[in-house]
VEXDRENSE-890170 format. One record per residue (C-alpha): residue number from 1; x, y, z; residue in one letter. Coordinates in pm, 1 decimal. Example, Ala and Ser with C-alpha at 12.3 -4.5 7.8 and 13.67 -1.06 7.14 Angstrom:
<recs>
- 1:1230.0:-450.0:780.0:a
- 2:1367.0:-106.0:714.0:s
</recs>
This chain:
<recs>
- 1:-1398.9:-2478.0:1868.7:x
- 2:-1106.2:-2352.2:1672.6:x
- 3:-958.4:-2073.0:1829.7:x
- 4:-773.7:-1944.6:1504.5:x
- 5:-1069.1:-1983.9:1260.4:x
- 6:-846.0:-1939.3:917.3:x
- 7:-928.1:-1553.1:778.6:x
- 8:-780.0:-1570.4:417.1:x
- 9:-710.5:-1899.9:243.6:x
- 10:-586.7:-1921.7:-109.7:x
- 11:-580.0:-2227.7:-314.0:x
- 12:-433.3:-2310.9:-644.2:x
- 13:-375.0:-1926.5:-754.6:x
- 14:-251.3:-1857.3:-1087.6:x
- 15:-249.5:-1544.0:-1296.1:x
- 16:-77.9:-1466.0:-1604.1:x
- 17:9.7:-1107.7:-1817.9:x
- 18:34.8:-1181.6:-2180.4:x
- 19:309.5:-1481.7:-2188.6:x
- 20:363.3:-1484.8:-1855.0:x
- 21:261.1:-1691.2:-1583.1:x
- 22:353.2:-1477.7:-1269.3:x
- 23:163.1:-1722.4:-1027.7:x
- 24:174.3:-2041.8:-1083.9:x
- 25:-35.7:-2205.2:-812.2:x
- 26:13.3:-2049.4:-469.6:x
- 27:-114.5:-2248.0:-160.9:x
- 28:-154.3:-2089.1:163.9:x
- 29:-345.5:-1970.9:444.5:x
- 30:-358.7:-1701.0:731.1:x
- 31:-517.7:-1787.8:1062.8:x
- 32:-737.2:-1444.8:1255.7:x
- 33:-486.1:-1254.8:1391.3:x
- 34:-171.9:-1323.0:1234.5:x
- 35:112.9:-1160.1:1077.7:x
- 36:217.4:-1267.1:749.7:x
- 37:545.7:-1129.0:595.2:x
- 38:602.7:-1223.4:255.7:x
- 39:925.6:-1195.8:93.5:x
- 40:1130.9:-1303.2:-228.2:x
- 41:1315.1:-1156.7:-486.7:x
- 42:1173.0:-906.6:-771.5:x
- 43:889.3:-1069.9:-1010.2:x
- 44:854.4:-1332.1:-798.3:x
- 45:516.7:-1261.0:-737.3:x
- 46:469.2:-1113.2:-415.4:x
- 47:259.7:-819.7:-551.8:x
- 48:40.5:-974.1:-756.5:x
- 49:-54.0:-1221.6:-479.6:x
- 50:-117.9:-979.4:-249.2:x
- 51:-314.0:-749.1:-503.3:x
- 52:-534.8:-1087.0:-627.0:x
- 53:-670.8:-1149.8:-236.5:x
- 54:-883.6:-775.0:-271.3:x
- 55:-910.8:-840.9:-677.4:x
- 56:-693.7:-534.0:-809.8:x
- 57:-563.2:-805.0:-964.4:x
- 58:-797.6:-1085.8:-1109.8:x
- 59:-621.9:-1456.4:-1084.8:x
- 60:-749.4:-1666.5:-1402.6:x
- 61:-729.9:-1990.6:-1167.8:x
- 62:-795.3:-2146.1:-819.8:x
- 63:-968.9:-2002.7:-518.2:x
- 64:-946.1:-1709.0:-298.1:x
- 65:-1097.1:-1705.5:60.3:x
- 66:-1134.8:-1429.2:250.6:x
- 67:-1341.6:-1391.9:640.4:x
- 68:-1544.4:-1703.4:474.8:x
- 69:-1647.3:-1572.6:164.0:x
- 70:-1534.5:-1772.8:-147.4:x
- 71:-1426.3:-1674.2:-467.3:x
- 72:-1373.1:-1988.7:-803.1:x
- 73:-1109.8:-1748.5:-1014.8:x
- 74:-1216.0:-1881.4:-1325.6:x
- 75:-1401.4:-1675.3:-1562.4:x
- 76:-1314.9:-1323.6:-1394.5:x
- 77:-1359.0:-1073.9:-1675.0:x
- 78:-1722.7:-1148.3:-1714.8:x
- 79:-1808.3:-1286.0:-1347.1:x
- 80:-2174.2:-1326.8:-1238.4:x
- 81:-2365.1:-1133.7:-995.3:x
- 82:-2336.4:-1350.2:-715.1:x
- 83:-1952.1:-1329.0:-775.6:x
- 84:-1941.5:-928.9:-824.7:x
- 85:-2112.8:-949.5:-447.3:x
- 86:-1882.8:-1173.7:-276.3:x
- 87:-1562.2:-948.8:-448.0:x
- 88:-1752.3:-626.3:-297.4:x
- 89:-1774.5:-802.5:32.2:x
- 90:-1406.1:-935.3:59.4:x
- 91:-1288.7:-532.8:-42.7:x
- 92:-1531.6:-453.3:287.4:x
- 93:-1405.4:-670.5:476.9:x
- 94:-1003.7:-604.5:408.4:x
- 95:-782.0:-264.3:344.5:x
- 96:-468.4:-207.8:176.4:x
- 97:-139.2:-22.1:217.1:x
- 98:57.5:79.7:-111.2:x
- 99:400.1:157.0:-146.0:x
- 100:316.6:505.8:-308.7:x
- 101:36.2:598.3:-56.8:x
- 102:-220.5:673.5:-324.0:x
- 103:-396.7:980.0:-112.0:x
- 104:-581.4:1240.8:-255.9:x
- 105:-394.2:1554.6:-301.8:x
- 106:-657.5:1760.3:-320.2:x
- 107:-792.8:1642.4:18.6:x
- 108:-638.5:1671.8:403.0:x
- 109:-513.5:1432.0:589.5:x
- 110:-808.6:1411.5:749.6:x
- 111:-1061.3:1449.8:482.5:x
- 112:-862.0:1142.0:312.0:x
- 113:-891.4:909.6:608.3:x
- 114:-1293.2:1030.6:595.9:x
- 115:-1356.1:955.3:280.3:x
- 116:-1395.1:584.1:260.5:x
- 117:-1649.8:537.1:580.3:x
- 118:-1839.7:829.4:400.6:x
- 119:-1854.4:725.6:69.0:x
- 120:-1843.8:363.7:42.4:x
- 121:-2021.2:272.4:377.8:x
- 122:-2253.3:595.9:462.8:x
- 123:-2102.0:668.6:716.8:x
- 124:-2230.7:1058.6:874.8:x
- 125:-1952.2:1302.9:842.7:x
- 126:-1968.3:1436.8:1151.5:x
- 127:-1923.1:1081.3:1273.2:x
- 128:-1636.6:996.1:1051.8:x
- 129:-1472.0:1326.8:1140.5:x
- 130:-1468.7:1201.8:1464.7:x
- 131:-1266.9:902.0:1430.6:x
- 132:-1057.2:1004.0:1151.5:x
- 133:-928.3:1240.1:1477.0:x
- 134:-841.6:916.0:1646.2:x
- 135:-717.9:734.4:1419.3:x
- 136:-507.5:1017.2:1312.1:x
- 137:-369.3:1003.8:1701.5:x
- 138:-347.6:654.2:1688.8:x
- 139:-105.1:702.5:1407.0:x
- 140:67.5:1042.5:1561.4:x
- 141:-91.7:1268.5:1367.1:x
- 142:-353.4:1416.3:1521.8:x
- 143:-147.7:1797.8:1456.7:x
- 144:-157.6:1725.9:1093.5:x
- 145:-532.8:1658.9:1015.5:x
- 146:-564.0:1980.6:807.6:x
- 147:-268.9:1952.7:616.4:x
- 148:-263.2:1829.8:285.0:x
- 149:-23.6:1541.6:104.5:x
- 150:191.2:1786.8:-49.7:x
- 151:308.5:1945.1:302.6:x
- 152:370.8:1603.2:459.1:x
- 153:718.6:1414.3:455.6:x
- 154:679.2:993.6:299.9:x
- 155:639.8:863.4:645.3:x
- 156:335.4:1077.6:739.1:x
- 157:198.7:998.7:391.5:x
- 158:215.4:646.6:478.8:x
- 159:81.7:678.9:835.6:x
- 160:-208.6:887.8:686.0:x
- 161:-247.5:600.2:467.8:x
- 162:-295.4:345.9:722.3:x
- 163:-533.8:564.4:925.5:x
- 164:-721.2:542.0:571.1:x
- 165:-700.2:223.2:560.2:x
- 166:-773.7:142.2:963.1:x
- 167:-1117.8:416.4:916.2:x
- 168:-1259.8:86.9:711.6:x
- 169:-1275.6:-89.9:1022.7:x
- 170:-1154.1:-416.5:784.7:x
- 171:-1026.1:-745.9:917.0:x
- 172:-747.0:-792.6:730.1:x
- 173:-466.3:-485.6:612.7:x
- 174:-268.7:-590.6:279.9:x
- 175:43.6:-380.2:335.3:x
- 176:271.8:-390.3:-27.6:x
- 177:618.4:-285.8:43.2:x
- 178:466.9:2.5:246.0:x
- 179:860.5:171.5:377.5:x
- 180:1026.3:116.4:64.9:x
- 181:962.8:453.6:-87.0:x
- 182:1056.0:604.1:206.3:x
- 183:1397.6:741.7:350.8:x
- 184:1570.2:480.4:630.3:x
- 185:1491.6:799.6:871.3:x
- 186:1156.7:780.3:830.9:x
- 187:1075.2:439.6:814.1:x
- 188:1020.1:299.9:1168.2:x
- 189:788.6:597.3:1218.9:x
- 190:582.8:369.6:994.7:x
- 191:698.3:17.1:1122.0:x
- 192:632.7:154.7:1450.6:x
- 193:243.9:184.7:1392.0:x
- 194:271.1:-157.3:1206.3:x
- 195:388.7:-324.5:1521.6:x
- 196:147.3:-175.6:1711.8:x
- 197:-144.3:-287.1:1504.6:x
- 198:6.1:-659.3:1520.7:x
- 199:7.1:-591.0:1922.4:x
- 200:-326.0:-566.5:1887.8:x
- 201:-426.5:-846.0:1672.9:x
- 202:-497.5:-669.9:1395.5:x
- 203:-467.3:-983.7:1104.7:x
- 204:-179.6:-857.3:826.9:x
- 205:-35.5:-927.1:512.1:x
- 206:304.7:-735.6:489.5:x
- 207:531.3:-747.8:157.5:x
- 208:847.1:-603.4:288.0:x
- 209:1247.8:-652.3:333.2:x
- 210:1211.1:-529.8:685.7:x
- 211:1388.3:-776.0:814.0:x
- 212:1405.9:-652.4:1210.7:x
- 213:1007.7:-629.0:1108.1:x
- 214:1014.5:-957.8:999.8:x
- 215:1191.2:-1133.0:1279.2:x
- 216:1071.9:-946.3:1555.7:x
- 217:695.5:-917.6:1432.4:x
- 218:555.6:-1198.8:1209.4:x
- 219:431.4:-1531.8:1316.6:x
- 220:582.2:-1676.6:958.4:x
- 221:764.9:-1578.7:669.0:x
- 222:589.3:-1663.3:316.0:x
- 223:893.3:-1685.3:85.5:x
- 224:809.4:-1634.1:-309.1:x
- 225:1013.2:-1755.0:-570.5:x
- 226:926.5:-1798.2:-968.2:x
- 227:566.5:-1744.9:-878.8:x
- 228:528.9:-2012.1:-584.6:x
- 229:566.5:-2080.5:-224.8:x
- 230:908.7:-2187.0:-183.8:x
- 231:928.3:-2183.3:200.6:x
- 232:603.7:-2099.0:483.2:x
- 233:773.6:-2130.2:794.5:x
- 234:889.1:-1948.9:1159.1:x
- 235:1100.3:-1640.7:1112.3:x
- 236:1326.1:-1852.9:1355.7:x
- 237:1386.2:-2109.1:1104.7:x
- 238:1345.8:-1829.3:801.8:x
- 239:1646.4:-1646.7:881.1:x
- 240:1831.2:-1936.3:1113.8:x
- 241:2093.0:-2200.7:954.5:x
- 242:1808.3:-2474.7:878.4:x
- 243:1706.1:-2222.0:589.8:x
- 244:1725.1:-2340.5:202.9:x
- 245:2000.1:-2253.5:11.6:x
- 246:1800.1:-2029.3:-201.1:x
- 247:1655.2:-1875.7:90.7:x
- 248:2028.3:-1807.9:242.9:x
- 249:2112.4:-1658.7:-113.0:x
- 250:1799.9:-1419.6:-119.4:x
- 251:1905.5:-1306.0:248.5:x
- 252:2279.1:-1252.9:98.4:x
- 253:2145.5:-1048.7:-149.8:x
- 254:1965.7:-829.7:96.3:x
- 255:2203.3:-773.5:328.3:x
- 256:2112.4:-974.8:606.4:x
</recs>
């Protein structure tokens, strides 16, 4: 039995705006309960890859796999039934984490991490109440469920965020550059819940420049570069002296 059954796989992924071909055909796959950092230099990609696995974005080529359900990425602006299903499924079945939080202002912190379960999936209020309390906790926030966006700094915006995104219950969290908006002070407030979800095995997909994240927290680096995958390797070997030179020169640039 395979003991890492393979929870997002993506094949041959291409997508284009206007002119441009942003991906160009990106191979890779994450195994259940893995940490995935990817990394690169601007327009390299690394949003619009992440963005294509939940279909914010559509690809206009090659196949996405996500928890075993398979999308052809052909044909996307008018897909069938059948595909319109599996895309509902695969948002489910995964969350994501933006950069700019994206939470209701008109809503608490707690009303925000409630609204998903109650709206999308049914859930009873009283019942998502309940574990928007814990999750809110989990986070270290359970003093701030009644307060709303505007009276929170960027970090707690972000951990409210991810207790959004954890009320879901998904299997996989797409996290795009989720500290970069935010102050260096209040940052591993929010890498701190990250590494705790990774302790326990939550499967993620992090764009970031974290690179103490990186190192001390993914099981590989996916490095992006003019819309492919340039290196998918150990952060040992990522950010050690068998690196590329183009990797070495991306970590130059970024301070490493």
């Amino acid at each position: 039995m395979n003991r890492n059954p393979k929870t997002v796989e993506v094949r041959g992924l291409q997508k284009r705006f206007g002119d441009n071909l942003v991906l160009r055909g990106v191979d890779f796959e994450v195994s259940k309960g893995e940490v995935v950092v990817i990394m690169g230099p601007s327009g390299s990609g690394k949003t619009t890859l992440l963005r294509s696995l939940n279909f914010l974005e559509k690809p206009d080529a090659g196949t996405v796999s996500v928890c075993n359900i398979d999308v052809t990425c052909t044909g996307l602006n008018k897909p069938s039934r059948e595909t319109q299903r599996k895309i509902r499924e695969i948002r489910q079945r995964t969350a994501m984490v933006f950069q700019s939080f994206n939470l209701y202002p008109h809503m608490t912190a707690l009303q925000n991490v409630m609204e998903g379960p109650v709206s999308v999936k049914g859930v009873k209020k009283a019942e998502a109440a309940a574990r928007g309390i814990r999750l809110l906790e989990q986070v270290g926030l359970g003093s701030k469920a009644d307060e709303y966006p505007g009276r929170l700094s960027g970090g707690q915006k972000q951990r409210v965020a991810i207790a959004r995104a954890l009320a879901m219950e998904p299997e996989v969290i797409l996290f795009d550059e989720p500290t970069s908006a935010l102050d260096p002070s209040l940052r591993e407030d929010v890498l701190r819940v990250m590494r705790d979800l990774a302790g326990k095995g939550m499967t993620m997909l992090v764009v970031t420049h974290e690179v103490r994240f990186a190192r001390d927290v993914a099981d590989r680096i996916v490095f992006m570069d003019g819309g492919v995958v340039a290196e998918n390797t150990n952060p040992e070997k990522f950010f050690g002296a068998a690196s590329s030179p183009r990797v070495r020169q991306f970590l130059n640039l970024i301070g490493t």
